[in-house]
N, C-alpha and C positions, 0 to 999 in steps of 0.2 A: 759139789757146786756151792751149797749154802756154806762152806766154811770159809771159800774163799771170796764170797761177792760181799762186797761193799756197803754196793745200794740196792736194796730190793725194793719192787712195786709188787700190791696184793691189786689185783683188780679185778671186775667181773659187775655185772649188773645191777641197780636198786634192788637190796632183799639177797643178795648172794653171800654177802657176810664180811665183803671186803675189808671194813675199818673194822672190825670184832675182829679178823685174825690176825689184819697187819700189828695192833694192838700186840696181841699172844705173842705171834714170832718175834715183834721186837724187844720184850720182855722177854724172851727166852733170849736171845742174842747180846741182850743188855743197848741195844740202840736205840739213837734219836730217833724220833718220828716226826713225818711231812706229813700231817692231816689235812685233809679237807675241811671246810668248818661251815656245812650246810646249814647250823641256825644262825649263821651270821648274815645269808642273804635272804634280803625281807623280801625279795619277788617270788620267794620257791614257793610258797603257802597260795598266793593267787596264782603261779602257775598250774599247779595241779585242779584246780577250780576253776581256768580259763588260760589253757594251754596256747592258744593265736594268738592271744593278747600281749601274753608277759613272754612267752620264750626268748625273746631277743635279752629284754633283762636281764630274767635267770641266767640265760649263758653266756652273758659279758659279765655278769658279777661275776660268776666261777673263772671263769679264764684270768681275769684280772687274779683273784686270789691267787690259782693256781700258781702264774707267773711269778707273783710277789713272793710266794716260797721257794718257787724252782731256784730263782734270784740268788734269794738268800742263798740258797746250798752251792750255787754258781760261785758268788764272790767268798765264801769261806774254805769253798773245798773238801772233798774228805780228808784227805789229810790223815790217814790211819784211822779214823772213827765209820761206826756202820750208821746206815739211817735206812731207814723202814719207811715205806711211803704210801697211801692207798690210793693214787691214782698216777694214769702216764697222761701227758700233757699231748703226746701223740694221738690220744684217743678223742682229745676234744673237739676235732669237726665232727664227729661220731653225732653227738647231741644235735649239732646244729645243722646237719643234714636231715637228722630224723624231723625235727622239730620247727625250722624255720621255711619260709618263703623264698620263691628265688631272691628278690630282693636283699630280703634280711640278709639271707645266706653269704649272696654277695659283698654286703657291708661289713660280716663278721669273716669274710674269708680276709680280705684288705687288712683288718687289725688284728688278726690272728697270725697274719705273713711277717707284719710290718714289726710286731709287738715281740715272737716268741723270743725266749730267752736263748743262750747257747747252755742249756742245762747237761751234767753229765748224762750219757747213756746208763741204764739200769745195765746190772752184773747181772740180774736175774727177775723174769718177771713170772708171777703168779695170778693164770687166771680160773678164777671162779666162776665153773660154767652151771646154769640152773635154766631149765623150764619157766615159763610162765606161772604156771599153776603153783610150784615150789618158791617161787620168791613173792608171791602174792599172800599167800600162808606165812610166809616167815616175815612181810611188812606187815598184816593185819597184829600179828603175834608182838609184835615190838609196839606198836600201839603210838607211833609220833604221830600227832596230830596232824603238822603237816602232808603226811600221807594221807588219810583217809581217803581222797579222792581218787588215788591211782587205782584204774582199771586194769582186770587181764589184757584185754586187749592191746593195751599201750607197752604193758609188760611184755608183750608176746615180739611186738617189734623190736622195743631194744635188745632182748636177747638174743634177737635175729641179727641185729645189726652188731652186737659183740661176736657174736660166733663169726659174720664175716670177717672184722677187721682183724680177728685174732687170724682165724684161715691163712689172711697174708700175711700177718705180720713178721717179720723176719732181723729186725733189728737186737734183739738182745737174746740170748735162753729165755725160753719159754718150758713153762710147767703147769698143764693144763690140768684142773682139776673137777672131776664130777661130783658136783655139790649135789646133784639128787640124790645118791646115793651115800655121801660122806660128808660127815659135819665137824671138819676141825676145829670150828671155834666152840659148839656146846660139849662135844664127847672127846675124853679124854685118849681114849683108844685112837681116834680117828684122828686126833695131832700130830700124837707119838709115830701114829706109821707116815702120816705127810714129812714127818722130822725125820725120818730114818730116809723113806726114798729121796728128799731133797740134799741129805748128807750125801747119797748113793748116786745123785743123780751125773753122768756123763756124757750123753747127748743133748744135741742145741736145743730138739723136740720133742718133749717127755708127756708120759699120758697118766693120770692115777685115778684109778675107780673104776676105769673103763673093761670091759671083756675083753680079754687075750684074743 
């Protein structure tokens, strides 16, 4: 599968490692990379510090961004080149369900319909599945100041809310991966076998880390 996709997305919840591996595979693959650029929007700092207030912000600054990259890969095309991505555009009522008010919600459903882009379908998506407890540890560990505020308990919902959207999801290969247990971005061991089963991998919905 990974030697013939195109466009991969890494994705998985705050603290799951998603930009650290999209990063590594793209470097291994030698491709362009679609980042998210979270110090670029100045409402994420007050939303973790007063979540009611700003989530509307925070999640039309990212959507906009989003789009303006999707875009870009939209009007150039692959065209023979890979790009590496860490995040799917599919997943972003995700946030605004968890996070908004009927109202808001409402408002961001209208420019989310109106706005997306016709971006390519991902060849291959990678999600990063963690616990609460486990991406709690690994955002204190990383030490961004705009996190400090993020609680377990907010952790505990979005992971909830990834596990579901992933449960249905059904638009590209999926390659689910048990970040508790395996840490492809810090351990070297733990790459190389994601790189061998991702070479190896043949079905639409693949498991790795999990018990047989």
């Amino acid at each position: 599968m990974l030697e013939k996709a195109r466009y991969i997305v890494v994705e998985g919840p705050i603290g799951a490692g998603k930009t650290s591996l999209a990063r590594r595979l793209g470097e291994h693959l030698r491709a362009e990379m679609l980042l998210e650029r979270p110090e670029d929007n100045p409402f994420l700092a007050r939303f973790y510090q007063d979540m009611e207030r700003y989530a509307l912000p925070t999640q039309l600054f990212f959507l906009f961004q989003r789009m303006d990259g999707l875009r870009t890969l939209s009007q150039e095309g692959l065209s023979g080149k890979r790009v590496v991505s860490d995040f799917l555009l599919d997943k972003d009522p995700l946030f605004a369900a968890l996070n908004l008010p009927d109202p808001e919600y409402a408002l961001y459903q209208q420019i989310y319909t109106r706005l997306k882009p016709q971006a390519p379908t991902p060849d291959l998506v990678i999600y990063l599945q963690a616990g609460a407890e486990t991406l709690l540890e690994r955002i204190r560990r990383r030490k961004v100041e705009a996190e400090r505020k993020v609680g377990e308990a907010y952790l505990a919902r979005v992971a909830d809310s990834y596990a579901r959207f992933f449960h249905q999801y059904d638009a590209s290969p999926l390659f689910i991966v048990n970040a508790e247990s395996l840490n492809p971005v810090d351990a070297d061991a733990d790459f190389e076998l994601l790189l061998q089963r991702l070479y190896a991998m043949r079905s639409y919905r693949e498991f790795f880390g999990y018990a047989e």
